[in-house]
PDB file of N, CA, C and O in Angstrom, chain B, residues numbered from 101:
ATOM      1  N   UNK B 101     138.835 146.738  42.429  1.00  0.00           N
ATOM      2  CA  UNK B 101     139.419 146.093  41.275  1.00  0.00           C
ATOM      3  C   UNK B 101     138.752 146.630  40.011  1.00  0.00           C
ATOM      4  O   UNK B 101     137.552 146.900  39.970  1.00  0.00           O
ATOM      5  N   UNK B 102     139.666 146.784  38.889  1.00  0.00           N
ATOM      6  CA  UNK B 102     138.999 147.462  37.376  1.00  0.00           C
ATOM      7  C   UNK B 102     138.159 146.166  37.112  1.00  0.00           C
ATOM      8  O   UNK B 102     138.425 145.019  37.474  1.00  0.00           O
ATOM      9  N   UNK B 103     137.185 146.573  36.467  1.00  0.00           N
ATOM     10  CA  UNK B 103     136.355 145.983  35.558  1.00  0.00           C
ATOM     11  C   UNK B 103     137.003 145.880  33.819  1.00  0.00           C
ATOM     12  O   UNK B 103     138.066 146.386  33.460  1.00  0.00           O
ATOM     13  N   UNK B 104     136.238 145.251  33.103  1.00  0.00           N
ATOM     14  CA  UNK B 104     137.238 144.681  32.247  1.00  0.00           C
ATOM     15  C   UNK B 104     136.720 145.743  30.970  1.00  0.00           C
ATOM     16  O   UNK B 104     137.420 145.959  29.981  1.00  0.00           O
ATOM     17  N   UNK B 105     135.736 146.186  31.133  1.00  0.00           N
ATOM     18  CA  UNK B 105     135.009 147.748  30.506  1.00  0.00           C
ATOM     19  C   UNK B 105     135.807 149.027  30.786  1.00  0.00           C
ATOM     20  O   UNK B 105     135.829 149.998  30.030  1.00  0.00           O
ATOM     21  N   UNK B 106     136.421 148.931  31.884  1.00  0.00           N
ATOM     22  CA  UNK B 106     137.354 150.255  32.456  1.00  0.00           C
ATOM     23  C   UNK B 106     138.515 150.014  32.180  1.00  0.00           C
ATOM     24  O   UNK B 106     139.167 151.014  31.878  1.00  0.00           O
ATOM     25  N   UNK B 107     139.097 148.965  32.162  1.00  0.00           N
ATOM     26  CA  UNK B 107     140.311 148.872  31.521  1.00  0.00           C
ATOM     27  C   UNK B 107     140.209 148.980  29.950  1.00  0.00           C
ATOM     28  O   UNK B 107     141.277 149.116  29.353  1.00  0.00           O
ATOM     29  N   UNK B 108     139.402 148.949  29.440  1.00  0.00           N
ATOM     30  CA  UNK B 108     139.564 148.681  27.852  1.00  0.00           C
ATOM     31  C   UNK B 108     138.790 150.106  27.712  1.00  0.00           C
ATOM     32  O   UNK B 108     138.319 150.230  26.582  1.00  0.00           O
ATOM     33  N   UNK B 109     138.593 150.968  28.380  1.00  0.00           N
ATOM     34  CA  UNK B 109     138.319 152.313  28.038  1.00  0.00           C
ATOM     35  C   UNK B 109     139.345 153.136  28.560  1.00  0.00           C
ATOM     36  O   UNK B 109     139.302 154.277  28.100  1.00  0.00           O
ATOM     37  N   UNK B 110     140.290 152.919  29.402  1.00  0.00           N
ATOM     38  CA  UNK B 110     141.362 153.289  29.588  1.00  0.00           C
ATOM     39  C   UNK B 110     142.359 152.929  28.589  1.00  0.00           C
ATOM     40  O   UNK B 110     143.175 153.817  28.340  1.00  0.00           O
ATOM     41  N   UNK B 111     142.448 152.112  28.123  1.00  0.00           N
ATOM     42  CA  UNK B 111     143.099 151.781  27.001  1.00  0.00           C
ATOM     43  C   UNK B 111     142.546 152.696  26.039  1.00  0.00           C
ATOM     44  O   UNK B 111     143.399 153.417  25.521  1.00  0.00           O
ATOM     45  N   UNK B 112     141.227 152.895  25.606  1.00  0.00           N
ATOM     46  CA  UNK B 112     140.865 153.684  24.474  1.00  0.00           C
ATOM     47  C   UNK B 112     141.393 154.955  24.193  1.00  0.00           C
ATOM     48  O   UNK B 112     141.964 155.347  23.175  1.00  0.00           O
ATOM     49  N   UNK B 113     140.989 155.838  25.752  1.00  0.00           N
ATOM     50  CA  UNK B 113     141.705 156.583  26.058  1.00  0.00           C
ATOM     51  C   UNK B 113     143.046 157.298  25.513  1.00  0.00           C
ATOM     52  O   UNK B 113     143.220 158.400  24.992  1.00  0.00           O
ATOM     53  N   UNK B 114     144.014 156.135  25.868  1.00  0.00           N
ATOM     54  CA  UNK B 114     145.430 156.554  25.794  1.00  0.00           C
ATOM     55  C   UNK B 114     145.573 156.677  24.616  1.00  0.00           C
ATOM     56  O   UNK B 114     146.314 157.559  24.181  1.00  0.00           O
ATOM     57  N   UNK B 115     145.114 156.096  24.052  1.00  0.00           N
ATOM     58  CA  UNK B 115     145.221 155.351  22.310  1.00  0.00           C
ATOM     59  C   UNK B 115     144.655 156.691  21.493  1.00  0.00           C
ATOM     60  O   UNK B 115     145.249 157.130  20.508  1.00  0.00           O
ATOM     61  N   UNK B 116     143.527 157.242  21.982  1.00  0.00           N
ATOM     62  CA  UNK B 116     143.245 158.812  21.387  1.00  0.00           C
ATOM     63  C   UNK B 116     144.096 160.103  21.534  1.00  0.00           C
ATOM     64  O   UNK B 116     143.999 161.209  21.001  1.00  0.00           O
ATOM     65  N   UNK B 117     144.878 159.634  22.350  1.00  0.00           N
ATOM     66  CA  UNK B 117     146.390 160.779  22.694  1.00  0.00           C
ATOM     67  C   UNK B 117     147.732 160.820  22.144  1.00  0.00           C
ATOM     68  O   UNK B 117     148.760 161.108  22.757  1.00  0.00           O
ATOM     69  N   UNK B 118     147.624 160.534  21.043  1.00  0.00           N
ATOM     70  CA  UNK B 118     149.176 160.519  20.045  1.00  0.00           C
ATOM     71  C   UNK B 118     149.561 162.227  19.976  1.00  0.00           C
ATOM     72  O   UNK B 118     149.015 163.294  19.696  1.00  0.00           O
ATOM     73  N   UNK B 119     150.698 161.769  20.367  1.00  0.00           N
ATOM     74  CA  UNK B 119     151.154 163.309  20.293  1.00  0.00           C
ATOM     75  C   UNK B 119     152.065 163.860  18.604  1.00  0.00           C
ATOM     76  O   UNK B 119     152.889 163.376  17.827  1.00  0.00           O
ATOM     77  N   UNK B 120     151.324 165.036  18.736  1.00  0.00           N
ATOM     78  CA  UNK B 120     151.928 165.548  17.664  1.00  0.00           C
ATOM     79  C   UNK B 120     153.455 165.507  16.941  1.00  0.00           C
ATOM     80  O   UNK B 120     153.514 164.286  16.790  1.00  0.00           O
ATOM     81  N   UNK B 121     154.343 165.858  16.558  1.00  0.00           N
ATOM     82  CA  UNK B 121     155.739 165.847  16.614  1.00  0.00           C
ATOM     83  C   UNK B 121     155.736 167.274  16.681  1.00  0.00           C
ATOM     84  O   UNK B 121     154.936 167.978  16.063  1.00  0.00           O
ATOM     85  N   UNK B 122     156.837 167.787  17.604  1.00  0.00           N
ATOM     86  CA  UNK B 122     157.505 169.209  17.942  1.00  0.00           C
ATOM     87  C   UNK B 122     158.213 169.387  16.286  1.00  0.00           C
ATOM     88  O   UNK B 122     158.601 168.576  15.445  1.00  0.00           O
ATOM     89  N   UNK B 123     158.123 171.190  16.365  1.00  0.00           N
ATOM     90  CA  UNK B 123     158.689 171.615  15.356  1.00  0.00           C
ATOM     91  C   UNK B 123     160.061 170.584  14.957  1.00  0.00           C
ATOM     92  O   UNK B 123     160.063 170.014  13.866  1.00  0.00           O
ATOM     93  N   UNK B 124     161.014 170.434  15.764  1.00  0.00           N
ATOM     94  CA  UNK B 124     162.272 169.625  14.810  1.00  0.00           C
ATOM     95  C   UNK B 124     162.016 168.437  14.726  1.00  0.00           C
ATOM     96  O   UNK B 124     162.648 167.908  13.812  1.00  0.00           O
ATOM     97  N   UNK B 125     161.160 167.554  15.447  1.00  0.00           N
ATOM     98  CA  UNK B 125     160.571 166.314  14.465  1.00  0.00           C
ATOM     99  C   UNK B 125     160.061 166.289  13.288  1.00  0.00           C
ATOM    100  O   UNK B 125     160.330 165.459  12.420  1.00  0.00           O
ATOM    101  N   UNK B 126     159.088 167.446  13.174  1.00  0.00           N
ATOM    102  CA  UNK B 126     158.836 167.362  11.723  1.00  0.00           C
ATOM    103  C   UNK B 126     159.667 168.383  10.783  1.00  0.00           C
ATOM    104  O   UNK B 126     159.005 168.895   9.881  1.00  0.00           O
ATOM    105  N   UNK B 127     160.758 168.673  10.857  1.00  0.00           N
ATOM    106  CA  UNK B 127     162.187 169.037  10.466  1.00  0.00           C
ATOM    107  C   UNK B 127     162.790 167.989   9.972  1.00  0.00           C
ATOM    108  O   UNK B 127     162.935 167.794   8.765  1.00  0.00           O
ATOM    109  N   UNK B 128     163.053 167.490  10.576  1.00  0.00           N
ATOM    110  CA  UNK B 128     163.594 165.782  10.921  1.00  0.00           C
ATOM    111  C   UNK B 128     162.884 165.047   9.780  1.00  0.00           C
ATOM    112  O   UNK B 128     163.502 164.806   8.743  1.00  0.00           O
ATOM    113  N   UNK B 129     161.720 164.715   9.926  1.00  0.00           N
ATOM    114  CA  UNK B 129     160.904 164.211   9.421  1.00  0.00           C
ATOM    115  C   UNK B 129     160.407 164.517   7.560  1.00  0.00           C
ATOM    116  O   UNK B 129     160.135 163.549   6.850  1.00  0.00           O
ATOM    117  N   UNK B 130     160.374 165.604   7.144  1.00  0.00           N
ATOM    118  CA  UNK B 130     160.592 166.271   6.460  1.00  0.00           C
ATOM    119  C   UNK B 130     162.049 166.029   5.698  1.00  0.00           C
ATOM    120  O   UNK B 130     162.040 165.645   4.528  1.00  0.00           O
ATOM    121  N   UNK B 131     162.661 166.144   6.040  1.00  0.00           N
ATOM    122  CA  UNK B 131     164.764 166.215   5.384  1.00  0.00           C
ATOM    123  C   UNK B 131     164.672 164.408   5.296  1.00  0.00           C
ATOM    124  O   UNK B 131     165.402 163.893   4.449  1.00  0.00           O
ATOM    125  N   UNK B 132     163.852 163.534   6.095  1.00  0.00           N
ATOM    126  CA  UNK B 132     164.161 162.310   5.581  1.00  0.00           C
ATOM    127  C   UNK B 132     162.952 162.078   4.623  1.00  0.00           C
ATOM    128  O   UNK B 132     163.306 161.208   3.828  1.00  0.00           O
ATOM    129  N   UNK B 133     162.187 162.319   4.462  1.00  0.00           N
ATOM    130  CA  UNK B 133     161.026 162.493   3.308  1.00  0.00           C
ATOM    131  C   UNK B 133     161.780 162.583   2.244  1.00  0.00           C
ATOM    132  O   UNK B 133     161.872 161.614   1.490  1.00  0.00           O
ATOM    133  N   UNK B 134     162.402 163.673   2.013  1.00  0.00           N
ATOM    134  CA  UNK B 134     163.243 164.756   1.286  1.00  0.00           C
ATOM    135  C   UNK B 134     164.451 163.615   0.639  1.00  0.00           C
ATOM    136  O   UNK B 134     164.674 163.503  -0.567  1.00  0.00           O
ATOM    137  N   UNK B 135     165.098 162.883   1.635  1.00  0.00           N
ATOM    138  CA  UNK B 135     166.351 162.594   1.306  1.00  0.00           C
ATOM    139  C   UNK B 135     165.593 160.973   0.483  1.00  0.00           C
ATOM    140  O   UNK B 135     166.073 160.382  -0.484  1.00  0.00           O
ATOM    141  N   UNK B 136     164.852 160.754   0.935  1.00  0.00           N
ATOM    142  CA  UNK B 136     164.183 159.000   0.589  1.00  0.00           C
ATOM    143  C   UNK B 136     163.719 159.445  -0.515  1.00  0.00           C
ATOM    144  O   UNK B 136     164.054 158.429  -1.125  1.00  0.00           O
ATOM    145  N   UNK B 137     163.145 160.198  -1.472  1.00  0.00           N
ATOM    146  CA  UNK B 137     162.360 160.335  -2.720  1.00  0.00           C
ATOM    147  C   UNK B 137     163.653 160.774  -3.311  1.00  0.00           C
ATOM    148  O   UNK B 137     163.904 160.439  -4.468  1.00  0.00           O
ATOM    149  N   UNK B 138     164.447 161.447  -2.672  1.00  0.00           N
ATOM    150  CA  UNK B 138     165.740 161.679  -3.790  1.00  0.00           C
ATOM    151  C   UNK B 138     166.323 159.698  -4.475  1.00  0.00           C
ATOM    152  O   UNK B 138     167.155 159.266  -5.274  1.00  0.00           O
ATOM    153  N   UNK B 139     165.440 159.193  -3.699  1.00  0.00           N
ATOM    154  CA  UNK B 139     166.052 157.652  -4.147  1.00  0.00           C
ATOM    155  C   UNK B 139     165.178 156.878  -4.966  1.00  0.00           C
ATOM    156  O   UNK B 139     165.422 155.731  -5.341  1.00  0.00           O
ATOM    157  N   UNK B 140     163.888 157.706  -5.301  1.00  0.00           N
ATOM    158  CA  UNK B 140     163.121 157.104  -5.772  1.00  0.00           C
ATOM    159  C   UNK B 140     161.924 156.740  -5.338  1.00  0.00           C
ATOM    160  O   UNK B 140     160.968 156.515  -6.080  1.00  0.00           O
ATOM    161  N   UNK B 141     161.915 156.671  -4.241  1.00  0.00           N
ATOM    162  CA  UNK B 141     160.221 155.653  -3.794  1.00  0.00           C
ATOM    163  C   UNK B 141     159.174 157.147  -3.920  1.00  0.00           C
ATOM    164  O   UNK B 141     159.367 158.359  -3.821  1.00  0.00           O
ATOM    165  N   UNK B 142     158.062 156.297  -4.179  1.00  0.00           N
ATOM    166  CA  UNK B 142     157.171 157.284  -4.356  1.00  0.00           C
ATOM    167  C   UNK B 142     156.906 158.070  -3.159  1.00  0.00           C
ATOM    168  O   UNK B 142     157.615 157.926  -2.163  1.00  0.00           O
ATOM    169  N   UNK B 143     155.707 159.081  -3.194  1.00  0.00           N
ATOM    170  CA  UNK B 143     155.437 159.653  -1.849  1.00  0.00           C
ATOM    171  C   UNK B 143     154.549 158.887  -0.871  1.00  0.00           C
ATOM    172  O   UNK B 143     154.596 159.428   0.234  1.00  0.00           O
ATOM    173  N   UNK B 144     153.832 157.918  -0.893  1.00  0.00           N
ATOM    174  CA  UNK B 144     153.629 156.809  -0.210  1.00  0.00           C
ATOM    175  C   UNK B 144     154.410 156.555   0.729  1.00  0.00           C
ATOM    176  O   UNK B 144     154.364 156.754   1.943  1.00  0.00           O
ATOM    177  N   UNK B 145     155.614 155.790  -0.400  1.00  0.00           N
ATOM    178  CA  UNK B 145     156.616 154.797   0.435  1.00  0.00           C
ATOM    179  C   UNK B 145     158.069 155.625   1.391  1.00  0.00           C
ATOM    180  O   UNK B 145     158.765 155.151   2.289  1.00  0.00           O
ATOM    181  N   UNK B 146     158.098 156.675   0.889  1.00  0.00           N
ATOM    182  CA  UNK B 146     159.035 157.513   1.249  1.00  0.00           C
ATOM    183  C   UNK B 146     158.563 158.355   2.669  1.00  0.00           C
ATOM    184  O   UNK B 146     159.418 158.686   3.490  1.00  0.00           O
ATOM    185  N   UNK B 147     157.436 158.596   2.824  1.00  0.00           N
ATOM    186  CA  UNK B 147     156.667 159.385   4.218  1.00  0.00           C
ATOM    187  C   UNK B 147     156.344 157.845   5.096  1.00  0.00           C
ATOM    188  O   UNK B 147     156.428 158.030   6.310  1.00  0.00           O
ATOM    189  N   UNK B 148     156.051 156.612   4.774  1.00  0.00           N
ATOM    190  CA  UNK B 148     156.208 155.511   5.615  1.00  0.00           C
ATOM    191  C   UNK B 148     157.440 155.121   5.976  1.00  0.00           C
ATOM    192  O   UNK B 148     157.599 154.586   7.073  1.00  0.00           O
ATOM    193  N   UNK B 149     158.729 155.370   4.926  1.00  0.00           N
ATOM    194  CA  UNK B 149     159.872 155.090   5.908  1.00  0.00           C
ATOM    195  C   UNK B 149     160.312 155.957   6.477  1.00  0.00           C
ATOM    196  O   UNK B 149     161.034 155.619   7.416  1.00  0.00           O
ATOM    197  N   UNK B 150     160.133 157.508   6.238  1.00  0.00           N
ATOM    198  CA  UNK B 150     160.351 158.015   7.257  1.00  0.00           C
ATOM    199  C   UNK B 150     160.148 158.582   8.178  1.00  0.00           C
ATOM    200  O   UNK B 150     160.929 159.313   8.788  1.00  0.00           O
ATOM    201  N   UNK B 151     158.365 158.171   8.576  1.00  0.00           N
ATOM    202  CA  UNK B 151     157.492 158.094   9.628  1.00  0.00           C
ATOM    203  C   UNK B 151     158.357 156.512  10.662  1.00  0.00           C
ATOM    204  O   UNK B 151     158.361 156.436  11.890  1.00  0.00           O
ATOM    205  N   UNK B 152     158.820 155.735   9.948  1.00  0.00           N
ATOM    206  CA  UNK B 152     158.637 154.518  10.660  1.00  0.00           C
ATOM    207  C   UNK B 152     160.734 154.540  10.846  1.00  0.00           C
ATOM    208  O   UNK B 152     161.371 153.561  11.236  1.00  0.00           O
ATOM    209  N   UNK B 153     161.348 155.855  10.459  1.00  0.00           N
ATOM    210  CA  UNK B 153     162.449 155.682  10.834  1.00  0.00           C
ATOM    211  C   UNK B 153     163.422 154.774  10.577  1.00  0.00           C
ATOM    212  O   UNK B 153     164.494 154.556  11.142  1.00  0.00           O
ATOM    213  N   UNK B 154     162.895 154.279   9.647  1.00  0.00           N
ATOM    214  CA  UNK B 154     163.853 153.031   8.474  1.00  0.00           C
ATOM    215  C   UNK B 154     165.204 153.649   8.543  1.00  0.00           C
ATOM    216  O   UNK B 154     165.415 154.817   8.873  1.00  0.00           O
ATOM    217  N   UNK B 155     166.423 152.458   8.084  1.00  0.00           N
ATOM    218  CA  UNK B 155     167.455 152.941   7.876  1.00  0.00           C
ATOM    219  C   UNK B 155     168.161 153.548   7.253  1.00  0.00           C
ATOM    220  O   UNK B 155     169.271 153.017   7.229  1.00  0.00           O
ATOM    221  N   UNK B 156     168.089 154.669   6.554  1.00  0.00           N
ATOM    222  CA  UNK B 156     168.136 155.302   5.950  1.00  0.00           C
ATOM    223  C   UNK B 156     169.505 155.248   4.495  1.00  0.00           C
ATOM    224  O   UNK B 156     169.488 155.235   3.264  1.00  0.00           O
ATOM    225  N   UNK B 157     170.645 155.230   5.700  1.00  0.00           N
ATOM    226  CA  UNK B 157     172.170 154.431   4.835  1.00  0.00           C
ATOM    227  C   UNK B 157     171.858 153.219   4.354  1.00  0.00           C
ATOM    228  O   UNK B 157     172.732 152.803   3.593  1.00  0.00           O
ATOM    229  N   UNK B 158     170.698 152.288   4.544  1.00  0.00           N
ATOM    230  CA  UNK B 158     170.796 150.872   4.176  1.00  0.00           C
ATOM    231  C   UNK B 158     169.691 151.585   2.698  1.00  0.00           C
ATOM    232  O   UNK B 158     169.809 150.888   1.690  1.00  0.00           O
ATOM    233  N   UNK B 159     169.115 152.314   2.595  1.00  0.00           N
ATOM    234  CA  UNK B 159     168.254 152.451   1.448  1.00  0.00           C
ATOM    235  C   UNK B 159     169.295 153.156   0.274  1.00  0.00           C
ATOM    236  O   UNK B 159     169.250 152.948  -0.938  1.00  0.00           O
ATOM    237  N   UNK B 160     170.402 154.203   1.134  1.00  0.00           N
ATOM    238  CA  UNK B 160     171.145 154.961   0.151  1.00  0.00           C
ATOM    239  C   UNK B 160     171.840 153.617  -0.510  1.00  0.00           C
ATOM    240  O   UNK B 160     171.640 153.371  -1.700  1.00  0.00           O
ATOM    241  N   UNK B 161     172.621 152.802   0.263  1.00  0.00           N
ATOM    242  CA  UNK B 161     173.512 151.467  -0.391  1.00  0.00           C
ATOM    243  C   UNK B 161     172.563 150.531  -0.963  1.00  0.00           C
ATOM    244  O   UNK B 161     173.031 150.036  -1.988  1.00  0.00           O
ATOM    245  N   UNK B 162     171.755 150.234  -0.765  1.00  0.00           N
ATOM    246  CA  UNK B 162     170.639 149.433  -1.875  1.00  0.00           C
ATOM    247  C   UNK B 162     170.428 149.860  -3.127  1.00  0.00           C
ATOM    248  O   UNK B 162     170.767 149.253  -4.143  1.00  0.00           O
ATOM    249  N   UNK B 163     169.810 151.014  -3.071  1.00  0.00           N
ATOM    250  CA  UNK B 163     169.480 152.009  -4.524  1.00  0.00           C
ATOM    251  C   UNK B 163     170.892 152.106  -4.962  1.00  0.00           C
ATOM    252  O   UNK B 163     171.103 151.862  -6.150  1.00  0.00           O
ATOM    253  N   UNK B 164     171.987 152.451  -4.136  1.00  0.00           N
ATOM    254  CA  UNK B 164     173.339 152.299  -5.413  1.00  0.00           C
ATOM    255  C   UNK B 164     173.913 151.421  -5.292  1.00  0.00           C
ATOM    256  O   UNK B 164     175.099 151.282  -4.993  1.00  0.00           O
ATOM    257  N   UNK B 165     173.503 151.042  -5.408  1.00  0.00           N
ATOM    258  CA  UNK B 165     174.054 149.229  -6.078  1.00  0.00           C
ATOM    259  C   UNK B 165     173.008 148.706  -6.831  1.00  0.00           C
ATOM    260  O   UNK B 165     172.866 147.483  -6.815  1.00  0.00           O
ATOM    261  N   UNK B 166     172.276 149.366  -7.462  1.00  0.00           N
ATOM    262  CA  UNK B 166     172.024 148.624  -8.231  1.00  0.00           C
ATOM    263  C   UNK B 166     170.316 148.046  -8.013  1.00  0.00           C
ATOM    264  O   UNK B 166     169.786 147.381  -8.903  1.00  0.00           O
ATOM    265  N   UNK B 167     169.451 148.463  -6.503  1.00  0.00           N
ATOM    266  CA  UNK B 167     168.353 147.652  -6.163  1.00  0.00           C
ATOM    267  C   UNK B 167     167.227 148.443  -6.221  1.00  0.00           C
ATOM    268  O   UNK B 167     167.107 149.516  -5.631  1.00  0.00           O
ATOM    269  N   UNK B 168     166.143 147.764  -7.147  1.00  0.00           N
ATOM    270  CA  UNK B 168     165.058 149.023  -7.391  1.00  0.00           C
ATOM    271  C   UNK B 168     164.538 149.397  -6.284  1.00  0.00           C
ATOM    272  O   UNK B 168     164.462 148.804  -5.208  1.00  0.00           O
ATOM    273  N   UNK B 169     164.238 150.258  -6.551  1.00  0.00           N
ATOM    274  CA  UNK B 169     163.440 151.281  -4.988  1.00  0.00           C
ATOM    275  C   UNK B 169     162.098 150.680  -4.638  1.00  0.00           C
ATOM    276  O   UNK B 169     161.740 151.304  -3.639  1.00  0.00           O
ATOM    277  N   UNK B 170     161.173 149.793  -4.944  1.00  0.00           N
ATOM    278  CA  UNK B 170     160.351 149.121  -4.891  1.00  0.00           C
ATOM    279  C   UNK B 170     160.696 147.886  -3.622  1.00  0.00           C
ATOM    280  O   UNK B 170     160.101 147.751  -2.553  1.00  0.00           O
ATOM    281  N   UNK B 171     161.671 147.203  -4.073  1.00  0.00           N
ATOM    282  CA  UNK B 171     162.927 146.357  -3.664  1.00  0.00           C
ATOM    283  C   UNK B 171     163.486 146.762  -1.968  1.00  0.00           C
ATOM    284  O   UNK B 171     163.423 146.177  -0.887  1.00  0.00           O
ATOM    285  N   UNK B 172     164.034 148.062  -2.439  1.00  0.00           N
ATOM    286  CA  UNK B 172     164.337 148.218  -1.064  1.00  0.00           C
ATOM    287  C   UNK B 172     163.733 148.764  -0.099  1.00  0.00           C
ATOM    288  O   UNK B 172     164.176 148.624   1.041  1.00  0.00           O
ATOM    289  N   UNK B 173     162.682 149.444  -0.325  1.00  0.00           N
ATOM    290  CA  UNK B 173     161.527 149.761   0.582  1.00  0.00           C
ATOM    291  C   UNK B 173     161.186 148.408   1.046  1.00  0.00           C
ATOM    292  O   UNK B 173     161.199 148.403   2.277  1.00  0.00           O
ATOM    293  N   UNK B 174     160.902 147.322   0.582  1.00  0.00           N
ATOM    294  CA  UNK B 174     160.570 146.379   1.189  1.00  0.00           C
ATOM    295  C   UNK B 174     161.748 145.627   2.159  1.00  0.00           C
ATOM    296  O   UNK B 174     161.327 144.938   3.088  1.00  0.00           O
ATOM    297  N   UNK B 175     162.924 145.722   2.000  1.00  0.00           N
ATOM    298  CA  UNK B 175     163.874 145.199   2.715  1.00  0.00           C
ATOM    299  C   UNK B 175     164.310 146.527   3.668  1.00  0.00           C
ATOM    300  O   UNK B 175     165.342 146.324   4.307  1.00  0.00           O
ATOM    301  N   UNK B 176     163.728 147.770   3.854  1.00  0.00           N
ATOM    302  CA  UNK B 176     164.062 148.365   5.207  1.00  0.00           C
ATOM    303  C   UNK B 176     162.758 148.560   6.009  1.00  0.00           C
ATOM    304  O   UNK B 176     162.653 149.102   7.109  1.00  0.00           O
ATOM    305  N   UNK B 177     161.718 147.978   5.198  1.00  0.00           N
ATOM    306  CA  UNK B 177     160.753 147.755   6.717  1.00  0.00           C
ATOM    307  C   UNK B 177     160.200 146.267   6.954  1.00  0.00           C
ATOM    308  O   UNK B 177     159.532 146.008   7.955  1.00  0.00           O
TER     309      UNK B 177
END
């Protein structure tokens, strides 16, 4: 049976293994960077939504209509 030291270093473990993103993730990743600062949010808020894959059409229809980019960064995460 694990000990409760081996499980929580197995956990540590895994947790030190984030994998990189392959070239077209950060393609991907990049073009939504790209497309989110075309709306305004700073470079902060614009690499957190599109690290975190926010909705992207819900930020384009917020900002035109009218909702500051401050505003809707907070209502797509």
């Amino acid at each position: 049976m694990d000990s409760v030291e081996e499980h929580t270093e197995n956990e540590n473990e895994n947790e030190n293994e984030i994998e990189e993103p392959n070239r077209e993730e950060r393609e991907v990743l990049k073009w939504r960077f790209r497309q989110i600062r075309s709306l305004g949010m700073n470079p902060v808020e614009a690499r957190l939504l599109a690290e975190t894959g926010a909705d992207l059409g819900l930020l384009r229809n917020l900002v035109g209509n009218g909702c500051p980019p401050e505003l809707a960064v907070k209502i797509a995460l």
